[in-house]
C-alpha positions as CSV (number, residue, x, y, z in Angstrom):
1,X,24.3,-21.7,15.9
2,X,21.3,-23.2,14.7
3,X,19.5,-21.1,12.2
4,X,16.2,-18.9,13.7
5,X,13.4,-17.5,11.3
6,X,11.9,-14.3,12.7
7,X,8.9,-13.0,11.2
8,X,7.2,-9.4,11.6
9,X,3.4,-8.9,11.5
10,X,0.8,-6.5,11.8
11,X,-1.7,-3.9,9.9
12,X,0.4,-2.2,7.2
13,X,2.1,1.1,8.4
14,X,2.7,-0.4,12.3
15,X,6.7,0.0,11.2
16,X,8.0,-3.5,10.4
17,X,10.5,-1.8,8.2
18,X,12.2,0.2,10.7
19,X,12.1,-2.5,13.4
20,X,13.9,-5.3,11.1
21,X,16.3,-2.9,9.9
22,X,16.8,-1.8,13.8
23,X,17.2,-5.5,14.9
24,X,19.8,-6.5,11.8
25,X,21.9,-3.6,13.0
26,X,22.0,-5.2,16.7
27,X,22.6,-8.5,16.0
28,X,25.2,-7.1,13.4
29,X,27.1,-5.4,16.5
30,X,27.2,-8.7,17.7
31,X,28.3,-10.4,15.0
32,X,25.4,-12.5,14.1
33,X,24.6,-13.2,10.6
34,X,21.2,-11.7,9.6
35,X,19.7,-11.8,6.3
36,X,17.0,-9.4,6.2
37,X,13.6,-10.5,3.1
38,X,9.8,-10.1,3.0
39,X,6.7,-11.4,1.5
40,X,5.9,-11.3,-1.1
41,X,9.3,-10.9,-2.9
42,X,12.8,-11.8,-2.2
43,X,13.5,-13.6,-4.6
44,X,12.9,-12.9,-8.6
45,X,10.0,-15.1,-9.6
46,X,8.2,-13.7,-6.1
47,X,9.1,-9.7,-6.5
48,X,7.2,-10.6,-9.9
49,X,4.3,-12.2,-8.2
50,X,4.4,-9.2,-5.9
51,X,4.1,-6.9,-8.7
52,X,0.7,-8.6,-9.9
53,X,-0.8,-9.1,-6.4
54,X,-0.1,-5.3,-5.6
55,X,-0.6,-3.3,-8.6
56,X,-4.3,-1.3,-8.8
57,X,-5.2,-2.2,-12.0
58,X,-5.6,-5.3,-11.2
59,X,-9.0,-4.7,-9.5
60,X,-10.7,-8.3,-11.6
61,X,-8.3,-10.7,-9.4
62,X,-10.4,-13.5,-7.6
63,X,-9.5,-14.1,-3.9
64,X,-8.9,-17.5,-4.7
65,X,-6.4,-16.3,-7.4
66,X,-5.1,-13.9,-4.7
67,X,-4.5,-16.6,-2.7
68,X,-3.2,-18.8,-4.9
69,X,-0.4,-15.9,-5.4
70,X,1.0,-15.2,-2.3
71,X,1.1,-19.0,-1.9
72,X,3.5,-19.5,-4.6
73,X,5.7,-16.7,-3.9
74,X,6.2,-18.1,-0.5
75,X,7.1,-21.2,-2.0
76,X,9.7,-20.1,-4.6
77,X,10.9,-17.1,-1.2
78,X,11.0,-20.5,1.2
79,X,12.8,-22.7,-1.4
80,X,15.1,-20.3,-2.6
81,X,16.3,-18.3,-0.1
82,X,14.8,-18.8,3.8
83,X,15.7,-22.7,3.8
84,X,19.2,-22.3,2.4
85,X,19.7,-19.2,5.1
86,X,18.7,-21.3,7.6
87,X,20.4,-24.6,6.9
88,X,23.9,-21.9,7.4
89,X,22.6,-21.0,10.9
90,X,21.9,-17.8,9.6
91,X,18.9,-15.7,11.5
92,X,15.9,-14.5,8.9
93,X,14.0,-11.5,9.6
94,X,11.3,-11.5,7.2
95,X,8.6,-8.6,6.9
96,X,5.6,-11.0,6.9
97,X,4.5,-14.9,6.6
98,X,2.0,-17.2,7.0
99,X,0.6,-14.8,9.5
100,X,-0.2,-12.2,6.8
101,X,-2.3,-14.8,4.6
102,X,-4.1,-15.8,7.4
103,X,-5.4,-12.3,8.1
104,X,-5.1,-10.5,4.9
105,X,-6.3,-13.8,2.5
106,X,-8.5,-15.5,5.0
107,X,-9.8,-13.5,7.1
108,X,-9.7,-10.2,5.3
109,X,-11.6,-12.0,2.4
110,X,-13.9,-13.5,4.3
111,X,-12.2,-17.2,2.8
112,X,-12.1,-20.6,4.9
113,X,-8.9,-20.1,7.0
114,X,-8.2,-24.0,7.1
115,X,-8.1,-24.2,3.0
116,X,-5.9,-20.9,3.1
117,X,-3.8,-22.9,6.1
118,X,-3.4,-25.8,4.1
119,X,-2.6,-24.1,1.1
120,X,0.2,-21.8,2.7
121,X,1.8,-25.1,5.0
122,X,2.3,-26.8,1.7
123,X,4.0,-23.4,0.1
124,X,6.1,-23.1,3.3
125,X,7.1,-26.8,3.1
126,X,5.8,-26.4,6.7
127,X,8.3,-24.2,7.8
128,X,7.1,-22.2,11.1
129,X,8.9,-18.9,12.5
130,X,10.6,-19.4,16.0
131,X,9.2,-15.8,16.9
132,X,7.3,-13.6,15.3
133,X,6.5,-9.8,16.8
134,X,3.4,-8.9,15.8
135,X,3.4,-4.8,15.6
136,X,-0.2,-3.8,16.4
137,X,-2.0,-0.2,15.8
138,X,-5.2,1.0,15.0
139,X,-6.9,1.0,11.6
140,X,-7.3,4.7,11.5
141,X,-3.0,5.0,12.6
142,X,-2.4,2.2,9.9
143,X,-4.6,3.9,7.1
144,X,-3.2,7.7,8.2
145,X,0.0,6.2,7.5
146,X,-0.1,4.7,4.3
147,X,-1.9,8.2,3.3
148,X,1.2,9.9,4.3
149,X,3.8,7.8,3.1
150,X,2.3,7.7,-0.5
151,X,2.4,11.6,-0.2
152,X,6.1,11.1,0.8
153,X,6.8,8.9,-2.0
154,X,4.8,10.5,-4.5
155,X,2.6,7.7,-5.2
156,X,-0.3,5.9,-4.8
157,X,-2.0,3.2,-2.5
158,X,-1.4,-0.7,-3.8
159,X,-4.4,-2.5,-4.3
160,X,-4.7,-3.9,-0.7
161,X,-4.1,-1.1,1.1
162,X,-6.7,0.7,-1.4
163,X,-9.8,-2.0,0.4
164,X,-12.3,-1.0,2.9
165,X,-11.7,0.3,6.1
166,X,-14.4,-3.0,7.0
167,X,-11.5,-4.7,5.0
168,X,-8.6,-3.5,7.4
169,X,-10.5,-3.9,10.7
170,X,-11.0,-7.8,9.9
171,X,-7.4,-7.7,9.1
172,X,-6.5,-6.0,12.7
173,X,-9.1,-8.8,14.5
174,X,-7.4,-11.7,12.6
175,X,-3.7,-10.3,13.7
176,X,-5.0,-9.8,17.3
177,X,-6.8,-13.2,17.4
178,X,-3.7,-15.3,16.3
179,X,-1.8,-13.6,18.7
180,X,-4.0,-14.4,21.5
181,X,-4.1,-17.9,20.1
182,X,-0.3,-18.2,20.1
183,X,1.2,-16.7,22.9
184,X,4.3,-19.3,22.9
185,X,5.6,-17.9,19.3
186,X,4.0,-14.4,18.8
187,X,5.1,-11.2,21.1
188,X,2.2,-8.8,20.4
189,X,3.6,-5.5,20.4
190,X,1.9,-1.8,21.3
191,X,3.7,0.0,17.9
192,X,1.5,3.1,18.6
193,X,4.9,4.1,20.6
194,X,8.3,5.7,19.5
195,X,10.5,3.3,17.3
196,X,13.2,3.2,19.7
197,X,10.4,2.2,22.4
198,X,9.7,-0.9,20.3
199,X,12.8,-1.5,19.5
200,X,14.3,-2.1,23.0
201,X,11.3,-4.4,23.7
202,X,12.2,-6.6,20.5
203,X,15.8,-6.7,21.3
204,X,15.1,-8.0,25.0
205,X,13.3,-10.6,23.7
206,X,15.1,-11.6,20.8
207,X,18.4,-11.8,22.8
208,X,16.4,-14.3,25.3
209,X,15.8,-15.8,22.2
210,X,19.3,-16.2,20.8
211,X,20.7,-17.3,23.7
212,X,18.5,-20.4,24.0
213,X,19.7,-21.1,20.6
214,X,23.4,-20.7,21.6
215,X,23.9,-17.8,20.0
């Protein structure tokens, strides 16, 4: 089989966890090789860029530094362990990409989405996701539950999920707009349904998916 990369997008809190975990454990009944990552992290040099980009204190950082960030943790992620998964025909799932800078970096800041393209095709080595299932809610579901689950977890809100509810509705738009733009690799899902709802949609698709691949 020839190695797929599947990516999950959408406003923070729409349940990308619980989806990629749901669609490793079907393909894993199957007997498919999965291996499950996200951005930024998955690797050690980009869980330590993670820690910087999300940490509150870090209120000084310049977009363009911000940019920069996520950039080269997606290089050292791609590099390190999405191109050598893929080159073993395995099938990544990985909780955001290129998508996420697009809408968080360039449209969320208000930056020149071609320069934060170009920076983020270079990072990828121009790597593109096969499909990508963009998980959409609204801003007032997304913020509600990040409120909750730092109650949960007994902590606080990272520094993007701390920005303006302006911030998060540019974010929503951007998501929304590349899905529209896109309709050949995204599958824009209504997550503002129960998980196993969701799930049964992704899996339909995904195994449509597979199969094309020879799976």
């Amino acid at each position: 089989m020839t190695g797929r990369l599947i990516t999950f997008e959408g406003p923070d809190g729409a349940g990308k966890t619980t989806q990629i975990r749901l669609l490793e454990q079907a393909l894993a009944e199957l007997g498919i090789d999965a291996v499950r990552t996200r951005e930024p992290g998955g690797t050690r040099i980009s869980d330590l860029l993670r820690a910087i980009l999300l940490d509150p204190e870090h209120r000084e950082m310049s977009d363009q530094a911000e940019i920069l960030l996520y950039a080269a943790a997606r290089a050292q992620h791609v590099q390190e362990k999405i191109l050598p998964a893929l080159a073993e025909g395995k099938v990544v799932l990985c909780d955001r990409f290129i998508d996420a800078s697009m809408a968080y970096q360039a449209y969320g800041l208000n930056q020149d989405p071609e320069a934060v393209m170009a920076i983020n095709r270079f990072a990828a080595s121009g790597l593109r996701p096969d499909r990508t299932y963009m998980l959409d809610i609204p801003v007032e579901t997304s913020l509600r539950r990040l409120r909750e689950r730092s109650v949960q977890q007994g902590g606080g809100l990272d520094r993007i999920e701390q920005k303006q509810v302006e911030y998060h509705e540019r974010v929503r738009t951007a998501f929304l707009h590349i899905a529209a733009a896109e309709k050949d690799r995204v599958c824009l899902i209504d997550a503002d349904r129960p998980p196993e709802a969701i799930a049964a949609q992704i899996w339909d698709d995904c195994r449509r998916l597979l199969q094309q691949a020879g799976a």
